[in-house]
N, C-alpha and C positions, 0 to 999 in steps of 0.2 A: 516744503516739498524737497525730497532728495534725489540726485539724480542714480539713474539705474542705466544699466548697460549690460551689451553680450560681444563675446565674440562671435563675426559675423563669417560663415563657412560655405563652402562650395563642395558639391559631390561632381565628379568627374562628368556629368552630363550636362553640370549648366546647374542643376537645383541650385537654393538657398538653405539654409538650416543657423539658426541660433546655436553657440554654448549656452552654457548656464548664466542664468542672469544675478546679476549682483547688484547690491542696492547700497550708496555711499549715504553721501553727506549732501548738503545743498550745494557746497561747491568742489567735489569730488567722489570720484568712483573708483574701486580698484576691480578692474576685468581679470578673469583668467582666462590665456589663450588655452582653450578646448575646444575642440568640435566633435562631434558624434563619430562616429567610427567610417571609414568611408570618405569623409570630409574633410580636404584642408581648410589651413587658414586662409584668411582672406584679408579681413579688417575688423573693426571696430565701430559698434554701434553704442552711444550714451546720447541722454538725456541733457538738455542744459536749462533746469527749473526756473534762471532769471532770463531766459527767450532771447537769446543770442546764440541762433544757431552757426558760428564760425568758429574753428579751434582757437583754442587758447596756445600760450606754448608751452603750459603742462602736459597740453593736449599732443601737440606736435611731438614735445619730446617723446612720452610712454608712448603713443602711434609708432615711431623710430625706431624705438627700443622692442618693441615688443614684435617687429617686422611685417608691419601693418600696411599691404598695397595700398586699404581704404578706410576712410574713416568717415563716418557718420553721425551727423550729432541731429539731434532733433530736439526744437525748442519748444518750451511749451509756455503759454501758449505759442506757436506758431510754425515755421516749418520744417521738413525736413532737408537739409543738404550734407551730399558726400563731395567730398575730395578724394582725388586719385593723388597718389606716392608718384614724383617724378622722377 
């Protein structure tokens, strides 16, 4: 199983909205920060296929880099968890 991910976007109201989802490898993914028009960025949403939903710090660095308030991994099987950028 590969992990997939999106940039994850806010419209000035509060909504949510996905970028484009991109689909890696079992142990990476390359996101593009996009959002729909209307939407900033916000964070980072991937997949982690071996169910360790905690960043790595591949994870932490491209989150840094790419100026990610939040990041979200979601383990499969198991759960979802975000972190907030301090």
């Amino acid at each position: 199983m590969n992990e997939i991910g999106a940039s994850i976007c806010q419209f000035p109201g509060g909504g949510l909205a996905f970028g484009p989802w991109a689909e890696g490898t079992p142990q990476s993914v390359s996101i593009e920060v996009a959002c729909p028009t209307g939407a900033d960025f916000l964070g980072i949403f991937h997949t982690h296929p071996n169910g360790v939903p905690a960043p790595s710090p591949q994870d932490i660095k491209s989150g840094l880099a790419s100026g990610s308030k939040v990041l979200c991994i979601k383990a499969i099987p198991g759960d979802l968890k975000c972190y907030r950028k301090r």
